[in-house]
C-alpha positions as CSV (number, residue, x, y, z in Angstrom):
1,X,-1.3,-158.8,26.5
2,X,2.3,-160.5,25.9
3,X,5.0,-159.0,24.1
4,X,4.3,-156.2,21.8
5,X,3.7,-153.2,24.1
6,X,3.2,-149.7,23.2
7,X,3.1,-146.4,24.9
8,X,0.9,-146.0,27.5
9,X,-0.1,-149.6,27.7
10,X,0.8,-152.4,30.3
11,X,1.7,-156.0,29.7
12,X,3.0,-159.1,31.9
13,X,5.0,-161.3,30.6
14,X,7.5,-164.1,32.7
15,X,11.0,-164.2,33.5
16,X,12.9,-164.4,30.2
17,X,10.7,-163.5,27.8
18,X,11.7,-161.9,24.8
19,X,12.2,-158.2,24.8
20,X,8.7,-156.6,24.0
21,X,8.8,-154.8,20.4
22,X,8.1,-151.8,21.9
23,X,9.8,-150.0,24.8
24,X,7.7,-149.9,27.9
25,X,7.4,-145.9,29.5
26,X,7.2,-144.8,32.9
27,X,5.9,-141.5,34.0
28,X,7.5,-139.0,36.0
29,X,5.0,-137.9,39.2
30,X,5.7,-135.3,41.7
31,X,5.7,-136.3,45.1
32,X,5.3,-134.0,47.9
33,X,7.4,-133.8,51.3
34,X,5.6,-135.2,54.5
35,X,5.0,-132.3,55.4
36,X,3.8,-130.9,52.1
37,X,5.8,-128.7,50.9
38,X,6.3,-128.3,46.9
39,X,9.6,-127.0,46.9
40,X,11.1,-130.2,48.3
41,X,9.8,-132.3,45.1
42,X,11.0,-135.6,44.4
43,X,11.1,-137.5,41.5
44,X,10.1,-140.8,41.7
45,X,10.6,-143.5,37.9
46,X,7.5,-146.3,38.2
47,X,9.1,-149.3,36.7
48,X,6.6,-152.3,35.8
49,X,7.4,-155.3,38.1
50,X,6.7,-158.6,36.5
51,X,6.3,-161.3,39.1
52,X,2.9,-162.6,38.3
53,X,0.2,-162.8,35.7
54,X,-3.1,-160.9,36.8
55,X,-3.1,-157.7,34.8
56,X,-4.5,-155.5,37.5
57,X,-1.0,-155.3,39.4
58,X,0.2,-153.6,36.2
59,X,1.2,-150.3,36.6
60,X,-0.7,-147.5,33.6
61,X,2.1,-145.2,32.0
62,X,1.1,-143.0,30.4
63,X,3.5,-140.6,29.2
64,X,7.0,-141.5,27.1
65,X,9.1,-139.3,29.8
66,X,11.4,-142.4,30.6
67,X,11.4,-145.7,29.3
68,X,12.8,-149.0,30.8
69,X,13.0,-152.4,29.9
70,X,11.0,-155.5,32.5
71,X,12.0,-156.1,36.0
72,X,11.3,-158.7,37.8
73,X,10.5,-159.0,41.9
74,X,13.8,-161.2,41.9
75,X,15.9,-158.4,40.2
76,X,14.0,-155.1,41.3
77,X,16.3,-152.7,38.7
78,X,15.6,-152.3,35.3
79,X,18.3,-154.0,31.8
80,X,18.2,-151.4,31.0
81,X,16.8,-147.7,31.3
82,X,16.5,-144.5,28.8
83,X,16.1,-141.0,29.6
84,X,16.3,-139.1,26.7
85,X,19.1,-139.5,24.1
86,X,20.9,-141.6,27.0
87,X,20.8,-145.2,27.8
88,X,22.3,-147.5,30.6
89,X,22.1,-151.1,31.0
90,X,22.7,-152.8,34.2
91,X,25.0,-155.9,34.3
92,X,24.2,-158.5,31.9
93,X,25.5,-161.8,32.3
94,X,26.2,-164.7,30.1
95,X,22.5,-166.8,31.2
96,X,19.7,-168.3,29.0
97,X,16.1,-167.4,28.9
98,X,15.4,-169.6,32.0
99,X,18.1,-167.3,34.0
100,X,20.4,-169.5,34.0
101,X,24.3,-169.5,33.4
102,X,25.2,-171.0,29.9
103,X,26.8,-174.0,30.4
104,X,31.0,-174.3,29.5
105,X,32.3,-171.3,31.5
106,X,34.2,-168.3,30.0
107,X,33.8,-169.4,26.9
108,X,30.4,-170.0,26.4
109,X,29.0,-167.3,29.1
110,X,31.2,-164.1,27.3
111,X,28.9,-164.1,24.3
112,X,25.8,-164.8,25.5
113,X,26.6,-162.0,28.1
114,X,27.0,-160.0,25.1
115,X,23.8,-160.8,23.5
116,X,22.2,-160.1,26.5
117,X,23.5,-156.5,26.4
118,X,22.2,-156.5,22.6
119,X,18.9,-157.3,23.4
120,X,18.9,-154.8,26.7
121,X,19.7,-152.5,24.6
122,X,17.1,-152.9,21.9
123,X,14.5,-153.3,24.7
124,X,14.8,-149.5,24.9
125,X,15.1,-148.7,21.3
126,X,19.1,-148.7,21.1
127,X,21.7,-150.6,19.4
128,X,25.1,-152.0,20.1
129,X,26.2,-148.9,17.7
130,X,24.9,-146.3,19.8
131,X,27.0,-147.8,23.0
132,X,29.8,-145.2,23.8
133,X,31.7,-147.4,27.0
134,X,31.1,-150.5,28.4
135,X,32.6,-151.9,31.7
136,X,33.5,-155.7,31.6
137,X,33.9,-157.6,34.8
138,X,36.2,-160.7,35.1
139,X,36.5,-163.4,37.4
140,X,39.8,-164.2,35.8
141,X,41.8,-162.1,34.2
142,X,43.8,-164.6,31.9
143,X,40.3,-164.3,29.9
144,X,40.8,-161.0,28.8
145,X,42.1,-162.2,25.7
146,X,38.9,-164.1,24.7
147,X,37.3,-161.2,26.1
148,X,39.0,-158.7,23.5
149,X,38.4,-162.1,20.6
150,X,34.4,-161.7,21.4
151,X,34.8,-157.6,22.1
152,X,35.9,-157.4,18.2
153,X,33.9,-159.3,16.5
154,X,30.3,-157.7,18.9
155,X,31.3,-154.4,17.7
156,X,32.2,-152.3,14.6
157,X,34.9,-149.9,14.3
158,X,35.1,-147.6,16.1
159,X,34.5,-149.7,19.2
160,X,33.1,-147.5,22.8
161,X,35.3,-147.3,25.1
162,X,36.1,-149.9,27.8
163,X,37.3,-150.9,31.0
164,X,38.3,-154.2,32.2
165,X,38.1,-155.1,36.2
166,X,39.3,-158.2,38.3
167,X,36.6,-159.0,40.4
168,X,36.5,-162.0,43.5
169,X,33.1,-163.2,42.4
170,X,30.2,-162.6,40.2
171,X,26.2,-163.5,40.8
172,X,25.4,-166.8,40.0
173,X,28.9,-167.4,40.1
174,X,29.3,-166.1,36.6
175,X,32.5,-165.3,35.0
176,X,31.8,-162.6,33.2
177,X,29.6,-159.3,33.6
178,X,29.2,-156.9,31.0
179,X,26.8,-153.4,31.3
180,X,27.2,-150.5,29.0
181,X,26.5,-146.8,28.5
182,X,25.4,-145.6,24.9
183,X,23.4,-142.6,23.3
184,X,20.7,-142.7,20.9
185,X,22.0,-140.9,18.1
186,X,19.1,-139.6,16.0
187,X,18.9,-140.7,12.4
């Protein structure tokens, strides 16, 4: 199976595939202490890996409790994660579909970071509207003005909130970083 995905179902797709049409779900599954005991429960999130093509390393979910977009054995976290009405998505960066930085810097990698967030967030069934604060990290802070130029035209009044941070050095040696915190609102 490769792209469309739907509750309870598995599918394997590669590094930098398009988002699947559906969200993917994890189940929530009890786990008991060492020693036993149910009143020291954790919760443990089952996130479907994607780091090779046999289907029977897929993990089965089979309930709609969470749901996260793909990981992949080089980034072991999820784009982007739902629970409930809630969404966050990790740091998205301004690379292609082969995980790669965009070529041309600042300029070039502060949109595409920004249309990597979009499509985290539509990976779990939000949209840039439902995004309530997003934290943007800069290499250089002299880019803060084209960071407000592409900030503006991504989103619609009223725009989240948002912080800006100096940072020494981004992975990949990117320049930008953008993740994001938004909430489902329903319709």
């Amino acid at each position: 199976m490769s792209g469309k995905v739907s509750p309870g179902r598995t599918a394997r797709l590669p590094f930098g595939s398009p988002a699947p049409e559906t969200p993917l779900t994890t189940n929530r599954t009890a786990a008991r202490s060492a020693d036993g005991d149910r009143s020291t429960r954790r919760w443990h999130t089952a996130l479907l890996v994607v780091s090779g093509t046999s289907p029977d390393s897929c993990l089965d979910f089979s309930s709609n409790d969470y749901t996260v977009s793909l990981v992949t054995a080089e980034h072991p976290y999820p784009p982007a994660f739902r629970s409930g009405d809630l969404v966050s998505v990790s740091g998205r960066l301004g690379v292609i579909g082969t995980g790669e930085l965009v070529p041309g810097g600042f300029d070039a990698e502060c949109p595409q970071a920004f249309a990597t967030l979009d499509a985290a967030l539509r990976s779990v069934g939000a949209t840039r509207a439902d995004v309530v604060k997003v934290v943007v990290y800069l290499t250089d802070l002299t880019d803060r003005d084209g960071l407000n130029r592409v900030y503006e035209e991504f989103f619609a009044e009223p725009r989240p909130a948002r912080t800006c941070v100096g940072v020494a050095s981004l992975p990949y040696g990117g320049a930008v970083e953008v993740e994001a915190l938004a909430r489902v609102r329903d319709v």
